[in-house]
N, C-alpha and C positions, 0 to 999 in steps of 0.2 A: 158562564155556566147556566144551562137550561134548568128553568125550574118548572114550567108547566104550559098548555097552550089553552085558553080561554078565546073559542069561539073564534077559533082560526087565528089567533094572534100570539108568538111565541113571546113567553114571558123570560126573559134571561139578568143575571145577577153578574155585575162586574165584579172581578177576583180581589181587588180594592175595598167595593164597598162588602163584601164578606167580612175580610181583614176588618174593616172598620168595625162591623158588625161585633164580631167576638171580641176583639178590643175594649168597645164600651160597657159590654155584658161582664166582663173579667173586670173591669175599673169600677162596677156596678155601678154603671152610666145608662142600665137599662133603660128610665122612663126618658131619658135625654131622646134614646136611640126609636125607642118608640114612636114620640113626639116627631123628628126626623122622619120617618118611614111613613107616616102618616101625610104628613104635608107633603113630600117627596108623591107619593102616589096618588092627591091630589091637584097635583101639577099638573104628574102626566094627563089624568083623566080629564083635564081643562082643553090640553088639546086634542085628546081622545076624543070630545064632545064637541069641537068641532072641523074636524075633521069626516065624524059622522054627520052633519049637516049638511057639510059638501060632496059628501059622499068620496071620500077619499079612502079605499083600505088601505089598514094599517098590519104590518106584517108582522112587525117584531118592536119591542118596548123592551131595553136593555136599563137597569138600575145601575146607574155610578155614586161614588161618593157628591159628587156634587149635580146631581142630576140626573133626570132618565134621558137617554139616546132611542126616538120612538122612529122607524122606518117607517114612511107614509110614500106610497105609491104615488105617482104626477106630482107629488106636490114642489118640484123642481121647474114646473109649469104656471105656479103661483105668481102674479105678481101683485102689487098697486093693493087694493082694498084686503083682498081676499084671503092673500098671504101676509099680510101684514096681522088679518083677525087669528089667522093658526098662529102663527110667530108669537101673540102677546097672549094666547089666552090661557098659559101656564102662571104667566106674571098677573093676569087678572084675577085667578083663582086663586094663587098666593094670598094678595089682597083681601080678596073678600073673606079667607081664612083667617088672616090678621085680624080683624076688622070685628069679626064675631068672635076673634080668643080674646079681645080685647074689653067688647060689652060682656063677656061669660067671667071675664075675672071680677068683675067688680059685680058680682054676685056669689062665684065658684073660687075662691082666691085657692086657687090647689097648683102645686108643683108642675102638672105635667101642662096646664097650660101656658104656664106661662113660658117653658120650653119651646111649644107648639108654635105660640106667639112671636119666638127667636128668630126659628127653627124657617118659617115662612117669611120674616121680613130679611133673614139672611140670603135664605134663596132669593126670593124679588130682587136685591141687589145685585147680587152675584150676575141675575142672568140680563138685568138691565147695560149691562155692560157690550155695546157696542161694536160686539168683535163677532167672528163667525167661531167657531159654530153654537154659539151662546143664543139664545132667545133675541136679548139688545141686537146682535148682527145679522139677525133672521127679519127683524124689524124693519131697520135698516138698509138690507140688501132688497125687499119688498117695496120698500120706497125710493130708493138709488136704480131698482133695474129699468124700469121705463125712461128715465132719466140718460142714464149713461150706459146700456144694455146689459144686460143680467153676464154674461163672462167677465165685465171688468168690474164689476162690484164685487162681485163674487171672489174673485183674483182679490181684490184690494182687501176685504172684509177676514178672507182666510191669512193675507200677511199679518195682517194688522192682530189677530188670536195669536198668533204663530211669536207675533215680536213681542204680545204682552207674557205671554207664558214664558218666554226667555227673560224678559225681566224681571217678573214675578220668580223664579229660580235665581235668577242672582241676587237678587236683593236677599233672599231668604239665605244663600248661602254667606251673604257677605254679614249680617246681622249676625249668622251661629258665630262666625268666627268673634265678634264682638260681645259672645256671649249671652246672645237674646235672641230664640230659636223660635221659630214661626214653621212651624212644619205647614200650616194647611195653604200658605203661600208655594211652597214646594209643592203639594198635592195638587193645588188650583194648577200649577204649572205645566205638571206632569198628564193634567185630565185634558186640560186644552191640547197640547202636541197631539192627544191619542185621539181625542173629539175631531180633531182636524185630516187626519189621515184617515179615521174611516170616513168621513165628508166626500173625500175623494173616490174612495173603496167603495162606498154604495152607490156612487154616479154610475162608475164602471158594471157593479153587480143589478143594477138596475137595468141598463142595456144591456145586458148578455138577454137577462130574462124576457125583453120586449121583444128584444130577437128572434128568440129560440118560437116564442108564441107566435111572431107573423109569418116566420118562416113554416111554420104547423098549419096556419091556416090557408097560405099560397097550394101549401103541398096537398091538401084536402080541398081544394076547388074553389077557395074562398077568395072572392078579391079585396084588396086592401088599397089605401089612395095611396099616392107618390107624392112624398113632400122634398120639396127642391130648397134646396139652401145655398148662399152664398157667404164664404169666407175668406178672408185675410191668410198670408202662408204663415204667420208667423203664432195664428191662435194654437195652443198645446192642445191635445186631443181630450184630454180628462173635461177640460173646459167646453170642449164641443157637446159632449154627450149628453149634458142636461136639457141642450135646449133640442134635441132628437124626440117628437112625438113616438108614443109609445107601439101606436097602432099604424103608421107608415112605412111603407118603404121610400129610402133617403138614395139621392141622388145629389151631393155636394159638391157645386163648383169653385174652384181656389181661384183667388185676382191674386196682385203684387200689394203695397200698402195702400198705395195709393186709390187703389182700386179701379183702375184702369185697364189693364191685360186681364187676360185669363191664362192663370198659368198650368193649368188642368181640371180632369176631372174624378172625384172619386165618388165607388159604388159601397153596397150593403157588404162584398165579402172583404173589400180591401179594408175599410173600417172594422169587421170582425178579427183579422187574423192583425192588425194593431193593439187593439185590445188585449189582445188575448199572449201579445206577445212582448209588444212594447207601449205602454199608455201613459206614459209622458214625455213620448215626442212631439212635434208640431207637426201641423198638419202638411206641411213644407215635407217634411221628409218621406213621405207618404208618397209623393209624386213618381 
């Protein structure tokens, strides 16, 4: 749900953290929710801030129950230092939020900070965890991609979200039967599955957009370079598109595993009308 755009950046409300919203205002859990909403928007603004240092725009900053989901332009192109400084600096902010609710209590000993106090060391946990699309696996995948190249961290870091949120749902369902109900385990479960599929959905909505803009400036007289890439038949397409510069035009040649033959070649319309039709096949079937 849109709630307003601030300096080109659309600001939106997951239908979740609404629900959460009136929930705790009806429990009159209000200064809890407050506390929450505060730290939550100081998160964001951790990477908001730098992001603007790198000069990266950012489109859209979506509020969840357990998080903001902020659209950042190239930053798919991050790796090693750089992306590892976006990736942590919601969890550093946390920190230093903790950090000050913590010398403010033991002067201000009042209700809403010590929520505030919670409300930030719960998040920092939460997103130290290891997995995509969580902060932890944004860390992680920044220091794994030069290593073992950014498709297969990438692949590994979204199973690995994918296998904790199925966990995290069973365990929760196996507990109510036992009579001891842990919904935010359910919730966590439920955010990661949704966190992980739009991961993929904004790779894709990402390339339509770089597209549509080089294809705008070809057509208005503008030259643009030609970036040449070499792949494997078996990588899936979703996986290809992040490592696509934003301002080239792509000319992708396919080997065998081994990477020996050439087993074709693909252009800018054949990768469009994939996308656009089928974006989790491999790049094999494309042929």
């Amino acid at each position: 749900m849109k709630i307003c755009t601030v300096y080109g950046v659309t600001c939106r409300l997951h239908p979740l953290f609404l629900l959460m919203l009136v929930i705790s205002i009806a429990a009159g859990q209000g200064i809890m929710i407050s506390a929450y909403l505060l730290a939550l928007i100081l998160h964001e603004a951790g990477h908001f801030y730098i992001a603007a240092r790198q000069r990266l725009p950012v489109s859209e900053i979506e509020l969840t129950p357990f998080g903001g989901a902020m659209q950042i332009a190239l930053s798919d192109g991050l790796i090693g230092r750089k992306g590892f400084c976006l990736a942590s600096a919601g969890i550093v902010m946390n920190l230093i939020c903790a950090a000050c609710a913590l010398f403010l209590l033991r002067c201000f000993p009042i209700q809403f900070l010590n929520w505030f106090l919670l409300a930030n060391l719960s998040m920092m946990a939460v997103n130290l965890l290891p997995v995509l699309p969580l902060d932890g696996g944004r860390m992680l995948l920044a220091f794994l991609a030069p290593r073992i190249s950014r498709p297969k961290a990438f692949r590994l870091l979204l199973n690995m979200g994918r296998a904790l949120a199925g966990g995290l749902m069973l365990c929760s369902l196996l507990m109510a039967i036992k009579g001891i109900f842990r919904p935010s385990w359910m919730l966590l479960g439920c955010y990661l599955l949704y966190a992980a599929s739009l991961e993929e959905k904004h790779g894709t909505a990402r390339y339509l957009s770089a597209l549509f803009s080089r294809r705008f400036k070809i057509e208005s007289g503008t030259a643009v370079p030609v970036q040449h890439l070499c792949v494997n038949t078996s990588m899936p397409l979703f996986l290809l598109l992040p490592q696509l510069q934003p301002n080239a035009y792509h000319i992708i040649t396919v080997v065998d595993e081994s990477a020996c033959k050439i087993q074709g070649m693909l252009n800018e319309e054949q990768l469009f009308q994939a996308v656009v039709n089928t974006p989790a096949i491999t790049v094999k079937d494309l042929l």
